[in-house]
C-alpha positions in Angstrom: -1.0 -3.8 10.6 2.2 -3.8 8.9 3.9 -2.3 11.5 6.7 -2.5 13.6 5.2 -3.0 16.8 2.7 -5.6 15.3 5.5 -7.9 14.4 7.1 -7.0 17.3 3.6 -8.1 19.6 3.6 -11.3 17.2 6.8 -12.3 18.0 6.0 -11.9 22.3 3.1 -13.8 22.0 4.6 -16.8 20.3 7.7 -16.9 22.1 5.4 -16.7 25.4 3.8 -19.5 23.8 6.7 -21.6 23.1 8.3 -20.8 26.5 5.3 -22.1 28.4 5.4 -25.3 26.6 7.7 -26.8 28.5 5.4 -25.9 31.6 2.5 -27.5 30.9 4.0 -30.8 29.6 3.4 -29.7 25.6 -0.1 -31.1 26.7 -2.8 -31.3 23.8 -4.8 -28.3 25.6 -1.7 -26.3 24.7 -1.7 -26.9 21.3 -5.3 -26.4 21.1 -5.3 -23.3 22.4 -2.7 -21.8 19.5 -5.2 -23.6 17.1 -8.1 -21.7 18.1 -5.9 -18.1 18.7 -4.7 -18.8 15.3 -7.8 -19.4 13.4 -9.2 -16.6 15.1 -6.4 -13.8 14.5 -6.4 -15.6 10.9 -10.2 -14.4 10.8 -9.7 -10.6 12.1 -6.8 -10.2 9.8 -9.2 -11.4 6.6 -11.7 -9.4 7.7 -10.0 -6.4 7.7 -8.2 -6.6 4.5 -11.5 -7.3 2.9 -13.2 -3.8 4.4 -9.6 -2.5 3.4 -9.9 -3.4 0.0 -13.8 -2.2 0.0 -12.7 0.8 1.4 -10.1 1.6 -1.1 -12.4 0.9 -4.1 -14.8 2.9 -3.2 -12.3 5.8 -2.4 -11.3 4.9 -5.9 -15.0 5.0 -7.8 -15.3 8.2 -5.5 -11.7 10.0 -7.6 -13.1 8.7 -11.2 -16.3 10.0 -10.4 -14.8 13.0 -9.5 -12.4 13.7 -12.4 -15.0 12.2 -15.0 -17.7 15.3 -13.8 -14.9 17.9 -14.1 -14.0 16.5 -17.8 -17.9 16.4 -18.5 -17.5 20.4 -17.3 -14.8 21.1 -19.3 -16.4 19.5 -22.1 -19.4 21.2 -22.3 -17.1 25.0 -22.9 -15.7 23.7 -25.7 -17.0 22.4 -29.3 -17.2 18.7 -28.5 -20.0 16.8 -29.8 -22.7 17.1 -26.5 -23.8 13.8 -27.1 -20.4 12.5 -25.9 -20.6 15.1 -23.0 -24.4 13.5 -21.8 -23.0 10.3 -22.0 -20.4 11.0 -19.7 -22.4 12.5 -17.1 -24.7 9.5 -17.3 -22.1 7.2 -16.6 -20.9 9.6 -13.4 -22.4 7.4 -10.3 -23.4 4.8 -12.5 -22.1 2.1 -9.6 -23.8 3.8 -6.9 -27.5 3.6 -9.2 -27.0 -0.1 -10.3 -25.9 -1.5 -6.7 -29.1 0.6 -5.9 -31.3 -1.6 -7.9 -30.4 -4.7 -6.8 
């Protein structure tokens, strides 16, 4: 969405807007009309940004998850206490099991 073209789109549509103003009489319809295009775009655009931020933390959890099992790997070939190593691997998906028990 941060794009060019999007501000570019933006910018047409308002200017359209304010160009047909003078049309129309600046009647209260036409002001209306931006109120409810507003609040709507206003709506998409927070919509989006909160699956864009679920999104992104999950990718996230996904990465730790990840680099956590390949420490827990690492740590079992070597002379680290394996209590430390079972506690990492329980804590691998731990997210994914407690949003599952909710």
């Amino acid at each position: 969405m941060a794009k060019a073209s999007f501000f570019v789109i933006c910018m047409v549509f308002a200017l359209a807007w304010a160009a047909s103003g003078p049309i129309v009489g600046f009647s209260h319809h036409w002001i209306d009309t931006l109120d409810v295009v507003a609040t709507l775009v206003t709506f998409i655009i927070v919509a989006l940004l909160q699956n864009e931020g679920w999104r992104g933390n999950k990718a996230a959890q996904c990465k730790l998850n990840a680099i956590a099992s390949a420490l827990a790997e690492l740590m079992k070939n070597t002379d680290v206490d394996q209590e430390h190593v079972r506690q990492l691997e329980a804590a691998i998906g731990l997210e994914k099991r407690e949003s599952s028990t909710r």
